[in-house]
C-alpha positions as a Markdown table, in Angstrom:
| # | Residue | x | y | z |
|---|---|---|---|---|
| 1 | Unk | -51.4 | 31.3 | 66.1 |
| 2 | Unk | -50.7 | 30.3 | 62.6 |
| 3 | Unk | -49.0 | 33.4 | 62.0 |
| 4 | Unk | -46.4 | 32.4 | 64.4 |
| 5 | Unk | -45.9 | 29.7 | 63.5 |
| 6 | Unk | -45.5 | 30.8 | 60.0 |
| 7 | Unk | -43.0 | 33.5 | 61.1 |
| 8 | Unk | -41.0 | 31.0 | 63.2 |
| 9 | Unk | -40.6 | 28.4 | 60.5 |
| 10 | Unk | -39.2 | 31.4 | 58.5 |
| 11 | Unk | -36.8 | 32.3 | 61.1 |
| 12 | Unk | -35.6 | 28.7 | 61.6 |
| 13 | Unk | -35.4 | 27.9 | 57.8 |
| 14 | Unk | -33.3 | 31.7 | 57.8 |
| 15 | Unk | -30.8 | 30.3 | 60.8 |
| 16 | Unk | -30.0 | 26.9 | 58.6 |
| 17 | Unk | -29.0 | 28.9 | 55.5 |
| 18 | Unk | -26.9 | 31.0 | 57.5 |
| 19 | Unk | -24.8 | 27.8 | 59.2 |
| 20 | Unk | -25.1 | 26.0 | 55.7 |
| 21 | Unk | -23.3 | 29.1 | 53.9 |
| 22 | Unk | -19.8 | 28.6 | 55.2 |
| 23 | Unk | -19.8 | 25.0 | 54.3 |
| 24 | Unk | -21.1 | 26.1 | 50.8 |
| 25 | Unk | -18.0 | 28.4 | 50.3 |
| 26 | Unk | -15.4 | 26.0 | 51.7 |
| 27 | Unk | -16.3 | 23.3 | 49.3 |
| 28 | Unk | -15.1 | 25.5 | 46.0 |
| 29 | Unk | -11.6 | 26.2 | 45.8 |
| 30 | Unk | -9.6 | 27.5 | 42.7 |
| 31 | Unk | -9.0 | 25.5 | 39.8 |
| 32 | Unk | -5.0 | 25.7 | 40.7 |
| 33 | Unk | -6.0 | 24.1 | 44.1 |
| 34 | Unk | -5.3 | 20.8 | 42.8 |
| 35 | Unk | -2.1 | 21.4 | 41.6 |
| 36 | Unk | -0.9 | 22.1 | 44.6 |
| 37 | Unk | -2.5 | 19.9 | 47.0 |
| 38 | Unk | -1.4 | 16.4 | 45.3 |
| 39 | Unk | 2.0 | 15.7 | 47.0 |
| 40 | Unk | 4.8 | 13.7 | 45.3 |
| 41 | Unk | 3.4 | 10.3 | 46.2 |
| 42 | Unk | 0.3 | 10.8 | 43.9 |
| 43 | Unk | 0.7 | 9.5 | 40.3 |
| 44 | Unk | 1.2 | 12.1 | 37.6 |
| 45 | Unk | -1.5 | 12.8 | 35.2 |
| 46 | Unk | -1.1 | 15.7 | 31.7 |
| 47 | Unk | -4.2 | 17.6 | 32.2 |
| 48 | Unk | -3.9 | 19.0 | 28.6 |
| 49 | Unk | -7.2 | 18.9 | 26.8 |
| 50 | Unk | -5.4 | 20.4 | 23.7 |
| 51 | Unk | -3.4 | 17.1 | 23.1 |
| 52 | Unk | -5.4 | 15.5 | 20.3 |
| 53 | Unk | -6.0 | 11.6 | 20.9 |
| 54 | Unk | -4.8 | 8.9 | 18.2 |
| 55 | Unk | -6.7 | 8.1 | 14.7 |
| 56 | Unk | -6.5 | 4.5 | 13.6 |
| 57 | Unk | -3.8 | 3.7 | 15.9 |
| 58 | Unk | -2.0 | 6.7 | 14.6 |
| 59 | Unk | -0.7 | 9.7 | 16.8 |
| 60 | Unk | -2.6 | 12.5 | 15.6 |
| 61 | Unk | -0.6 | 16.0 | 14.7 |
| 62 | Unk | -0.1 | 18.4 | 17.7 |
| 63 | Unk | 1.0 | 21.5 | 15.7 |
| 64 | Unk | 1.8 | 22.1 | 11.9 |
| 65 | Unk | 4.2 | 24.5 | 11.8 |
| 66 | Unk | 6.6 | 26.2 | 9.4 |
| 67 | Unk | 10.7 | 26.2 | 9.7 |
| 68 | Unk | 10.6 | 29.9 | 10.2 |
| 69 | Unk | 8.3 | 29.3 | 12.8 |
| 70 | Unk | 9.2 | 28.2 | 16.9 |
| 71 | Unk | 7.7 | 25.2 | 18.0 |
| 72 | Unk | 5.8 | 26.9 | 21.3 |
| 73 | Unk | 3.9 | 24.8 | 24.0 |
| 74 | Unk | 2.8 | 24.4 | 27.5 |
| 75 | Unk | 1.9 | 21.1 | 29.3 |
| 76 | Unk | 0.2 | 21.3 | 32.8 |
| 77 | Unk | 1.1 | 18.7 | 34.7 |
| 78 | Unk | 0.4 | 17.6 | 38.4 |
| 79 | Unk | 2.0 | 17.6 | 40.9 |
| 80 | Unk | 3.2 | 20.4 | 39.9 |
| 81 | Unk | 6.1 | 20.7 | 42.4 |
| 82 | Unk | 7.0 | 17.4 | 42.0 |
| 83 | Unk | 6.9 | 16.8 | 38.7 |
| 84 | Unk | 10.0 | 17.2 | 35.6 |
| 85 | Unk | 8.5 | 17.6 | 32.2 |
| 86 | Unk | 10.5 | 16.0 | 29.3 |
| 87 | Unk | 10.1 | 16.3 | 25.4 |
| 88 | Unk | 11.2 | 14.0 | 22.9 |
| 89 | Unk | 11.3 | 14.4 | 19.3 |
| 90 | Unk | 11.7 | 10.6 | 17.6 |
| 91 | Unk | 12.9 | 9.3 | 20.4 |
| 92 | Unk | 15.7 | 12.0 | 21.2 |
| 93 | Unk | 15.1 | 14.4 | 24.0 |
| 94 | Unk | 15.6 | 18.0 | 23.5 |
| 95 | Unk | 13.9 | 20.0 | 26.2 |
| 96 | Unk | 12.8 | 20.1 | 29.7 |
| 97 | Unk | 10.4 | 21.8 | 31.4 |
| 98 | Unk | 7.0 | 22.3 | 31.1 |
| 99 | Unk | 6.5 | 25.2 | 28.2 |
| 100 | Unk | 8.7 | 24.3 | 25.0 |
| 101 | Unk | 9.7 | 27.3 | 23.0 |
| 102 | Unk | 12.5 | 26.4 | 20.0 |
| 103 | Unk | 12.8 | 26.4 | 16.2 |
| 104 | Unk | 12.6 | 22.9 | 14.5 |
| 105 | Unk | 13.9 | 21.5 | 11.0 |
| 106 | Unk | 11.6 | 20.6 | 8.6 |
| 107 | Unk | 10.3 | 17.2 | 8.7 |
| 108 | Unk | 7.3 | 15.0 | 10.3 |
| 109 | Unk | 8.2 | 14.3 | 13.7 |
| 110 | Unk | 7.3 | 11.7 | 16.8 |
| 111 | Unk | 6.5 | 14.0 | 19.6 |
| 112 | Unk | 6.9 | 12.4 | 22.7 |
| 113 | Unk | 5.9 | 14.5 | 26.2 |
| 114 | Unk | 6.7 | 12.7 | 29.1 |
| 115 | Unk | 5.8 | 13.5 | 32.9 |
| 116 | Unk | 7.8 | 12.1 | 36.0 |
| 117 | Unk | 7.4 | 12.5 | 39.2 |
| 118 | Unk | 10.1 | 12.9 | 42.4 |
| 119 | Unk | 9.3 | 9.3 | 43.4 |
| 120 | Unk | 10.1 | 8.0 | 39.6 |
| 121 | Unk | 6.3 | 7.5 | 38.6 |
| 122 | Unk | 5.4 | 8.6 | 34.8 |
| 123 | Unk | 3.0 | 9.3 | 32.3 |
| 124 | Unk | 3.3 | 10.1 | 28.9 |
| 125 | Unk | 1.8 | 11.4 | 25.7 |
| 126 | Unk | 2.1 | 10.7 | 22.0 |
| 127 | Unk | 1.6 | 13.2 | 19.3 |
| 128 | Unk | 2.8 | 13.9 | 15.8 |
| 129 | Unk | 4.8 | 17.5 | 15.4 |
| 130 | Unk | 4.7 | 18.4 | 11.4 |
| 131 | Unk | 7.2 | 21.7 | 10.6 |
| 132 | Unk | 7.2 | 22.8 | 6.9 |
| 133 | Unk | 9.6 | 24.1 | 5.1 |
| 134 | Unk | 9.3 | 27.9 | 4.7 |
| 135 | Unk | 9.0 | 29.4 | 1.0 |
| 136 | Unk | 12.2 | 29.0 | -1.1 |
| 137 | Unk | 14.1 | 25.9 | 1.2 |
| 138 | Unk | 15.7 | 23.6 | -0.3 |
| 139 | Unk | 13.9 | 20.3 | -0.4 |
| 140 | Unk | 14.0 | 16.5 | -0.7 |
| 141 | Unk | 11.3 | 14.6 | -2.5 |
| 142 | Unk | 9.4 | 11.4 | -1.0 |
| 143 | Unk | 10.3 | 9.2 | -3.2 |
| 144 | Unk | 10.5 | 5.6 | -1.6 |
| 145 | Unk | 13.0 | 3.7 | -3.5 |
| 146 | Unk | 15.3 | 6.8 | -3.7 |
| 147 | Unk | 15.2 | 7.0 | 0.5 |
| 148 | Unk | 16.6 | 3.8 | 0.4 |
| 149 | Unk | 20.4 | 4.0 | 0.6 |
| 150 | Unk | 23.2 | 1.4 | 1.5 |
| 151 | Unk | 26.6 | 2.2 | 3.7 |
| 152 | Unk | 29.6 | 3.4 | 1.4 |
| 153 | Unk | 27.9 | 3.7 | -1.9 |
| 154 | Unk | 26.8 | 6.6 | -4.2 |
| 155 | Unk | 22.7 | 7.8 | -3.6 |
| 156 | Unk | 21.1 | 10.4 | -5.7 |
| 157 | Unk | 17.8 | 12.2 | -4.7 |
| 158 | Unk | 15.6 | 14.3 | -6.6 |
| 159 | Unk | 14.5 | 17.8 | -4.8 |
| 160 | Unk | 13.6 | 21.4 | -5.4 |
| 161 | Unk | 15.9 | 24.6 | -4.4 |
| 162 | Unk | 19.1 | 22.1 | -4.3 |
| 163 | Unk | 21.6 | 25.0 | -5.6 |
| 164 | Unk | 21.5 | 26.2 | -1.8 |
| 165 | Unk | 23.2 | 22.6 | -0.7 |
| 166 | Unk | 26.6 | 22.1 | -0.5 |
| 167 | Unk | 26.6 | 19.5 | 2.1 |
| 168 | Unk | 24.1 | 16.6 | 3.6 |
| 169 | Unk | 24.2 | 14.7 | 7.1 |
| 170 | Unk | 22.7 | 11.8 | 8.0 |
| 171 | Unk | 22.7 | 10.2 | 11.1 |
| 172 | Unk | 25.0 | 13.0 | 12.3 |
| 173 | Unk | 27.3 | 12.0 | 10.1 |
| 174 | Unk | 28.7 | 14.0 | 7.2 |
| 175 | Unk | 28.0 | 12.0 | 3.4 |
| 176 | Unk | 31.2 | 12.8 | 0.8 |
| 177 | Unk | 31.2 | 13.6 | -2.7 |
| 178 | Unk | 28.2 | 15.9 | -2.4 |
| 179 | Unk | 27.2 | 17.1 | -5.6 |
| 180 | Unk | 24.3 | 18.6 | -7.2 |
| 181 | Unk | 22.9 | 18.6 | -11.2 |
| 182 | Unk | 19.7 | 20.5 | -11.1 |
| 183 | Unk | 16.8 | 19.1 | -9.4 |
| 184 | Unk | 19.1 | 16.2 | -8.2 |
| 185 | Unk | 21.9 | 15.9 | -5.7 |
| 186 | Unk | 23.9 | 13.3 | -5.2 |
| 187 | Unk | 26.5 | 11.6 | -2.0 |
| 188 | Unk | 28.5 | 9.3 | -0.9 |
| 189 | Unk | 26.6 | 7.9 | 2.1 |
| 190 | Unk | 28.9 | 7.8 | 5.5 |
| 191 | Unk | 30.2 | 3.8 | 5.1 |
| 192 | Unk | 30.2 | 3.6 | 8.7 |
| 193 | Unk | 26.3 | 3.8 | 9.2 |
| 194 | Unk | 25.0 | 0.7 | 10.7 |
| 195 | Unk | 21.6 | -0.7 | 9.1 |
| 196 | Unk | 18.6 | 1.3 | 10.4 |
| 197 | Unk | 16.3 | 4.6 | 9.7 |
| 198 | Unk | 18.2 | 8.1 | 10.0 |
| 199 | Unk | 17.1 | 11.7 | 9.7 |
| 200 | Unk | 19.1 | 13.8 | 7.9 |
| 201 | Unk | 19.5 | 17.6 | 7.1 |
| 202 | Unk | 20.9 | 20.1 | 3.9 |
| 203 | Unk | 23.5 | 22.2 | 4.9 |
| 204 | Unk | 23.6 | 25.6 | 3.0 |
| 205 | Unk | 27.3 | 27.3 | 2.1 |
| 206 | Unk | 26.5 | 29.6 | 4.9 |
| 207 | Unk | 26.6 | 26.2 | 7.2 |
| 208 | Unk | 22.8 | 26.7 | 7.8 |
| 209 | Unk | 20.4 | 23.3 | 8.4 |
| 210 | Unk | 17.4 | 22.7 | 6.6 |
| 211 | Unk | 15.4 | 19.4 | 7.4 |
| 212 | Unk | 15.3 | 16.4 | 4.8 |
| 213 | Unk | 13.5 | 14.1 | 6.7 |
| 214 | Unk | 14.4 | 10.2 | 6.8 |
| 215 | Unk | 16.6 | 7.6 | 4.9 |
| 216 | Unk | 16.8 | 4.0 | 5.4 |
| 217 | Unk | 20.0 | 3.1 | 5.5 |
| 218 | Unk | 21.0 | -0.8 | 4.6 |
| 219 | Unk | 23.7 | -3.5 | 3.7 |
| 220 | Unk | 21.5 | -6.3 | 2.4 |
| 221 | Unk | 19.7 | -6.8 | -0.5 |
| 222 | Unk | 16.4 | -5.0 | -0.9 |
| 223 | Unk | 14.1 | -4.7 | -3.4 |
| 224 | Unk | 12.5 | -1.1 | -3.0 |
| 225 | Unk | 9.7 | -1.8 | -5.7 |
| 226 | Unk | 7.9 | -4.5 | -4.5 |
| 227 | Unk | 4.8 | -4.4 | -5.9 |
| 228 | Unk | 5.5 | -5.0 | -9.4 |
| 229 | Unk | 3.0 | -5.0 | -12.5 |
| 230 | Unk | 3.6 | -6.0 | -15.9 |
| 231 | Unk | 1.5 | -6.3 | -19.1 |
| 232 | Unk | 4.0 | -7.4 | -21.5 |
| 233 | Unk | 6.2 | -10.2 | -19.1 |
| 234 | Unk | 8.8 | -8.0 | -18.7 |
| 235 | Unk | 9.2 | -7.3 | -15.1 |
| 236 | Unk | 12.5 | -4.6 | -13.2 |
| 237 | Unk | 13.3 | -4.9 | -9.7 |
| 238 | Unk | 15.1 | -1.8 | -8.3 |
| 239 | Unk | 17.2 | -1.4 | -5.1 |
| 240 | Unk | 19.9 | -1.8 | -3.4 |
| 241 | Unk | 22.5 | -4.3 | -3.2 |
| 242 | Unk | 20.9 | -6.6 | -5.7 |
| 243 | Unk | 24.3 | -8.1 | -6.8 |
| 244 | Unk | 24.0 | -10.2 | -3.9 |
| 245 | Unk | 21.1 | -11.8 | -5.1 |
| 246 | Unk | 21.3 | -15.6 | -7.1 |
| 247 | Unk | 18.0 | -16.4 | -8.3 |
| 248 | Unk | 14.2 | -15.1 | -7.9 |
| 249 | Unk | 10.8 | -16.6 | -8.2 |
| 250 | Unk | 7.5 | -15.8 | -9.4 |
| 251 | Unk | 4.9 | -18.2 | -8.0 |
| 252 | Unk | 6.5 | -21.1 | -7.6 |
| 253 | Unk | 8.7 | -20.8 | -10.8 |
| 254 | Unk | 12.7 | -19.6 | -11.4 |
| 255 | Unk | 12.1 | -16.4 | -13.5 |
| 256 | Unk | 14.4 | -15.8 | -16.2 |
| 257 | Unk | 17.4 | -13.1 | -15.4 |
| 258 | Unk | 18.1 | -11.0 | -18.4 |
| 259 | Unk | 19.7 | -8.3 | -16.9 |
| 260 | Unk | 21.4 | -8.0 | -13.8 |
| 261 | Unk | 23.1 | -5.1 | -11.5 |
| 262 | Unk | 23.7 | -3.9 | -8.3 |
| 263 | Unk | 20.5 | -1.8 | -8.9 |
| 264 | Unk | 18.6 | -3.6 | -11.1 |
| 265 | Unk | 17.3 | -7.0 | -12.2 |
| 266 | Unk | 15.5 | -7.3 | -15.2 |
| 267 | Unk | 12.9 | -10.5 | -15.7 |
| 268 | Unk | 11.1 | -12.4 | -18.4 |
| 269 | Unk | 7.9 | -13.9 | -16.6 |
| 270 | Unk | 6.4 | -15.0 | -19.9 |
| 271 | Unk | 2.9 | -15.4 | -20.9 |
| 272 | Unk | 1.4 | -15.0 | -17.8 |
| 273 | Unk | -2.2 | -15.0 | -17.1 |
| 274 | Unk | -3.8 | -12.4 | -15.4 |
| 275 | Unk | -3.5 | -12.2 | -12.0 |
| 276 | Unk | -1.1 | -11.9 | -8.8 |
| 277 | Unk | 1.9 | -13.2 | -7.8 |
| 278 | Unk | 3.9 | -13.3 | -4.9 |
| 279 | Unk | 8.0 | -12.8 | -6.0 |
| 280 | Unk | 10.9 | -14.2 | -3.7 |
| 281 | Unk | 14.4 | -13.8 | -4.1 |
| 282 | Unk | 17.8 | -15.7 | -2.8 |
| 283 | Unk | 20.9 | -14.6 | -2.0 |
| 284 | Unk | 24.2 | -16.3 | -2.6 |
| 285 | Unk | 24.4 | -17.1 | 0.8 |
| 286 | Unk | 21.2 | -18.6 | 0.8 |
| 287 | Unk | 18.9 | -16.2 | 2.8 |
| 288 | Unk | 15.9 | -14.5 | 1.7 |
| 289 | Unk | 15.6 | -11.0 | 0.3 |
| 290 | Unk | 13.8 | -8.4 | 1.6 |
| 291 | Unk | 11.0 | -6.8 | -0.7 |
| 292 | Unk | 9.5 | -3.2 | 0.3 |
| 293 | Unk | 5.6 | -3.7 | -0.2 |
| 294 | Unk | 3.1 | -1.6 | 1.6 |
| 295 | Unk | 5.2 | 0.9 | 3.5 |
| 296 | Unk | 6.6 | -2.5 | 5.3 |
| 297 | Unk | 9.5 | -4.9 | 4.9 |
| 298 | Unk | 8.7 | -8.6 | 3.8 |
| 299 | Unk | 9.9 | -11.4 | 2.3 |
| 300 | Unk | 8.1 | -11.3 | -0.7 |
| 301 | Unk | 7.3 | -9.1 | -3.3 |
| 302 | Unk | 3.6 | -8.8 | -5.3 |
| 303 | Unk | 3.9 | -9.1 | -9.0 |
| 304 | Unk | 0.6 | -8.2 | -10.7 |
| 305 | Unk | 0.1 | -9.5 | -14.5 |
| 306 | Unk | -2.5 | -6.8 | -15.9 |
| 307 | Unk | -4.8 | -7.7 | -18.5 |
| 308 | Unk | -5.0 | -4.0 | -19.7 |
| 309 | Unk | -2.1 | -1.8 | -21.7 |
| 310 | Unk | 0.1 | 0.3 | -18.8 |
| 311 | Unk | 1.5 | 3.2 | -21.1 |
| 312 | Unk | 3.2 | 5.0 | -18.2 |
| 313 | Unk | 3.9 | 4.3 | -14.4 |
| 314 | Unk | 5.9 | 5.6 | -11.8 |
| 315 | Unk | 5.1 | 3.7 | -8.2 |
| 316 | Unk | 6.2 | 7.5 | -6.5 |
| 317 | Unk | 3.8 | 9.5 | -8.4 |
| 318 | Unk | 4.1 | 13.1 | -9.9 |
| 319 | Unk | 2.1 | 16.0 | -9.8 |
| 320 | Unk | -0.2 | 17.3 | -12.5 |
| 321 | Unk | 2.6 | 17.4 | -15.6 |
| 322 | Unk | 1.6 | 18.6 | -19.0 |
| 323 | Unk | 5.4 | 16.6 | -20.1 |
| 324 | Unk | 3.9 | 13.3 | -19.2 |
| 325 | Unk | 0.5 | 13.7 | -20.9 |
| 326 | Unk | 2.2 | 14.7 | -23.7 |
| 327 | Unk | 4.1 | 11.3 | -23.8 |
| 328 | Unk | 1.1 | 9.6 | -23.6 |
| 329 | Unk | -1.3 | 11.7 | -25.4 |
| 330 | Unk | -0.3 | 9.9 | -28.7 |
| 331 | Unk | -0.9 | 6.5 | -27.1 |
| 332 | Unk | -4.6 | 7.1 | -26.2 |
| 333 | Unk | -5.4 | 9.3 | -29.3 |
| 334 | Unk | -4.2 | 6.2 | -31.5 |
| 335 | Unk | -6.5 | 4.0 | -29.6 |
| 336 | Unk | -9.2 | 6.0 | -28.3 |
| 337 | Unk | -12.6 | 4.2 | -29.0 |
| 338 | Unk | -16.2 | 4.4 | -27.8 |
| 339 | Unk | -16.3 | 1.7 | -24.4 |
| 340 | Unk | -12.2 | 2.3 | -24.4 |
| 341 | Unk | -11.4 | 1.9 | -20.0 |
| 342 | Unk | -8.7 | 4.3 | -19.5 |
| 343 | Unk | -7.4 | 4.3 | -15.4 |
| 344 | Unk | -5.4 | 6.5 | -13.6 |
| 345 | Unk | -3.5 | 5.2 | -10.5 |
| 346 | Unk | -2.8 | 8.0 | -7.5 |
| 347 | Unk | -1.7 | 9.2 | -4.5 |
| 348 | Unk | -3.8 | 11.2 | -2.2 |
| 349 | Unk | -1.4 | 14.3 | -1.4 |
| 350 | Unk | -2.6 | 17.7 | 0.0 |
| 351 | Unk | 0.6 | 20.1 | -0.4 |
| 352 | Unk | -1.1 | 23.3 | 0.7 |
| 353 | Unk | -3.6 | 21.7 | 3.7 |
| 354 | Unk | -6.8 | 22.7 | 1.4 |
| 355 | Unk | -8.5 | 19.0 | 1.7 |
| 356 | Unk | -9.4 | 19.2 | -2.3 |
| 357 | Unk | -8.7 | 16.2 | -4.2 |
| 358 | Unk | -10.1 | 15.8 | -7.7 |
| 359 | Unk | -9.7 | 15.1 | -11.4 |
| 360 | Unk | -10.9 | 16.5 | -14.4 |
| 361 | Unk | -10.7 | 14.7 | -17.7 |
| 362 | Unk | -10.2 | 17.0 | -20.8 |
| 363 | Unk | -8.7 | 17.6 | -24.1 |
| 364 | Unk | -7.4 | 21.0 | -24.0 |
| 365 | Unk | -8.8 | 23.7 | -21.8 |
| 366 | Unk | -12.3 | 24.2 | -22.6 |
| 367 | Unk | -12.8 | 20.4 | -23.4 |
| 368 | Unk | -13.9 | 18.9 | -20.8 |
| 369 | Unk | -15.5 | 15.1 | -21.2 |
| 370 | Unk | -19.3 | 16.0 | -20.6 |
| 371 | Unk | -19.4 | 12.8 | -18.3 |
| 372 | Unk | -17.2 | 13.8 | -15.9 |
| 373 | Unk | -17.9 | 17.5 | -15.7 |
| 374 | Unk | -18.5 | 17.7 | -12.4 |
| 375 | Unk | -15.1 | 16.4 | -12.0 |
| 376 | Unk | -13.9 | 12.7 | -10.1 |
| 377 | Unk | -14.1 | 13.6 | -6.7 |
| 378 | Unk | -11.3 | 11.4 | -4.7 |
| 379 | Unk | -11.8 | 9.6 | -1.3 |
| 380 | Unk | -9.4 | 9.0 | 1.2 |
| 381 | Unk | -6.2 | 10.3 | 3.4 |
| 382 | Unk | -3.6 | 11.9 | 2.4 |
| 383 | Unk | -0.8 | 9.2 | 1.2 |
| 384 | Unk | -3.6 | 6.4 | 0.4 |
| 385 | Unk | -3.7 | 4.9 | -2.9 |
| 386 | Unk | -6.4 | 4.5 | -5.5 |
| 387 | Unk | -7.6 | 3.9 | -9.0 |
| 388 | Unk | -9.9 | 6.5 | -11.1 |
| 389 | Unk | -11.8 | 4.6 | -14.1 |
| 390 | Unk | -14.2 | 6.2 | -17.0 |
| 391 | Unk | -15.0 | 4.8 | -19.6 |
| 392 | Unk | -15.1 | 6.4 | -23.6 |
| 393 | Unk | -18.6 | 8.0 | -24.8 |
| 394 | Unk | -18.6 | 8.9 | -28.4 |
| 395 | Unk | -18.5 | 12.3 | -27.0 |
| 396 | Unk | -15.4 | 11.8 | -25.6 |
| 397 | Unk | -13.7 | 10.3 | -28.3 |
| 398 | Unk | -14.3 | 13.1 | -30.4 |
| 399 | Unk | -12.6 | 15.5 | -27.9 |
| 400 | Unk | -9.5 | 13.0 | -27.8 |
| 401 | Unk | -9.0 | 12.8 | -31.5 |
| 402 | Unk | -9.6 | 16.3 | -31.8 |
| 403 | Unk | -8.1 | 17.6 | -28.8 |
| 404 | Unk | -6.1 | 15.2 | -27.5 |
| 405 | Unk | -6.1 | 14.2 | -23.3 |
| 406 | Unk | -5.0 | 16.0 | -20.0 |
| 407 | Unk | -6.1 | 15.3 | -16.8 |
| 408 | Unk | -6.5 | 18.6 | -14.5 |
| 409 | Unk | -7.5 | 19.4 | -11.1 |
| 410 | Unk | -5.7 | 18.9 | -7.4 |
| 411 | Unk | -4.5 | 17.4 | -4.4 |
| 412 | Unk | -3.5 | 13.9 | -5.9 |
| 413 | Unk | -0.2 | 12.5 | -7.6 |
| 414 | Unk | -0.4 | 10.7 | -10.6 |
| 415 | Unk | 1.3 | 6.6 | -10.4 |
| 416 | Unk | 0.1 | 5.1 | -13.4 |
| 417 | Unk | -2.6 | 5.4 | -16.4 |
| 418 | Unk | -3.2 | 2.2 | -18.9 |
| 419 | Unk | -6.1 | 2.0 | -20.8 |
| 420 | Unk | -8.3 | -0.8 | -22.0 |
């Protein structure tokens, strides 16, 4: 008796796998089933998981790539039947379809992928695109205040490789008067270019492109160095169009003009004490001037009155430069003394993608300050700004005298060093 019932609740428990098998099998399908079964009402989604999301309210890069390189991807994308695939590069579009595959200049670029359906519904994706230039290009430097350029007037910019130029473009527009002296090359920008930010390219003799990323183009006045430090009173504005300017103010007081060009005002601020300042401007039709501070346009510039001796600055920063240090060697050997602050503004940079960023303080090779062996390890993003501080042992004073100062290491730009 209780063996059949034992062998009949085996058969019957049998029977229900058997009718609950089909059901099993028809609720899996293909991953490509989806694709297909959405229908053109249905709102588009970018099923990419491959599509990194933003950092800091920053798009994050896509692809880094070099100019040699094509600039290859696929976007899935449903409905797929019902669905056009568009790509935009800063705002221009210049493919369709769902798998891009196409050479790019050189430059960072705004990638833009956007997926619309039949019916007019979209959805879209931002990313950053960064193509390098391959070995040997010519190349523009990043220098701020030389990006800035104004309609009908002469611009020069620094660069490497600039005896393959023989022409530039900017906005799609050819500049005039191209010329080029060694690491610099300069134009006559396009007069008909309205105020706003344009990419531009190199042409070589052979008529061959090469990016050079972006210039701000303007016709008012515009002070490209606006955050300003002095330690002596004497202050220099640099930009564009500054001829249209009538008076400027630090604080709340009318600076004294001692010099004054289209490019360049020159200002006494006096004794000063230590401390910040915000600078305005007027023009000589009574409107404010515009002051590049922070990677942003404002109305006012930042004037900082430093306490300590800047012996050299440049706001753009160079690399590690043995020419430099030897201009300021003498400086810091003269005063070098035990408790002596010496500081060293930089740029994060990271040319080669290696994420290394340090400084080592020395004499000559071999003579490195015993404090700072293990070298001053640097913090931060590429492009942020920062300040390195040590401060003279007896030790190291007796390697400066004797051996005189160099900074070594990587991945950083050098913007100023003042000691204290």
């Amino acid at each position: 008796m209780k063996f059949n019932y034992i062998k009949n609740a085996a058969r019957t428990f049998g029977m229900l796998l058997l009718m609950t098998a089909p059901m099993a099998f028809t609720a899996c399908s293909s991953s490509d089933e989806a694709f297909f079964t959405a229908d053109e009402n249905d709102s588009p989604r970018i099923l990419n998981t491959d599509i990194p999301e933003w950092v800091n309210g920053e798009p994050a890069v896509l692809k880094t790539i070099t100019r040699t390189d094509s600039f290859n991807f696929k976007v899935i994308a449903t409905p797929i039947h019902y669905t056009r695939v568009d790509w935009y590069l800063d705002g221009e579009k210049v493919f369709e379809g769902s798998t891009i595959n196409q050479p790019v200049e050189a430059g960072t670029y705004i990638l833009k992928i956007v997926a619309t359906t039949t019916k007019g519904l979209s959805t879209s994706r931002t990313t950053k695109l960064v193509v390098n230039p391959a070995e040997g290009d010519p190349v523009l430097g990043e220098s701020t205040t030389e990006r800035f350029i104004s309609p009908g007037k002469t611009a020069t910019i620094h660069g490497q490789n600039l005896d393959k130029v023989s022409g530039i473009i900017i906005g799609g527009k050819e500049a005039q008067n191209v010329k080029v002296n060694g690491d610099a090359v300069s134009f006559t920008v396009p007069a008909d270019l309205k105020d706003s930010t344009y990419r531009a390219s190199l042409v070589g003799a052979d008529g061959f492109k090469y990016g050079a990323g972006k210039f701000n183009v303007t016709s008012s006045a515009l002070v490209a160095n606006g955050d300003l430090r002095t330690d002596d009173g004497v202050v220099t504005l640099n930009g564009l169009n500054l001829d249209k300017i009538a008076s400027v103010k630090v604080g709340n007081t009318q600076a004294n003009i001692t010099e004054h060009t289209a490019t360049s005002i020159t200002l006494n601020v006096g004794d000063l004490a230590a401390g910040e300042y915000d600078v305005t401007a007027t023009t000589k039709d009574g409107s404010a001037a515009s002051f590049y501070v922070d990677n942003k346009m404002t109305t006012k510039g930042r004037l900082t009155v430093l306490s300590e001796k800047i012996i050299w600055e440049n706001a753009e920063g160079f690399g590690v430069n043995w020419n430099v240090f030897d201009q300021v060697n003498e400086q810091i050997t003269a005063a070098a003394k035990v408790g002596m602050k010496i500081k060293v503004g930089y740029i994060i940079n990271d040319p080669k993608g290696e994420n290394y960023h340090q400084i080592r303080f020395m004499g000559d090779w071999d003579f490195v300050f015993p404090e700072y062996a293990d070298d001053y390890k640097l913090n931060g993003a590429v492009g942020d700004k920062g300040v390195a501080e040590i401060t003279l042992s007896d030790k190291d004073v007796d390697i400066i005298k004797n051996h005189g100062f160099r900074m070594s290491g990587y991945g950083y730009a050098i913007t100023m060093i003042s000691y204290k």
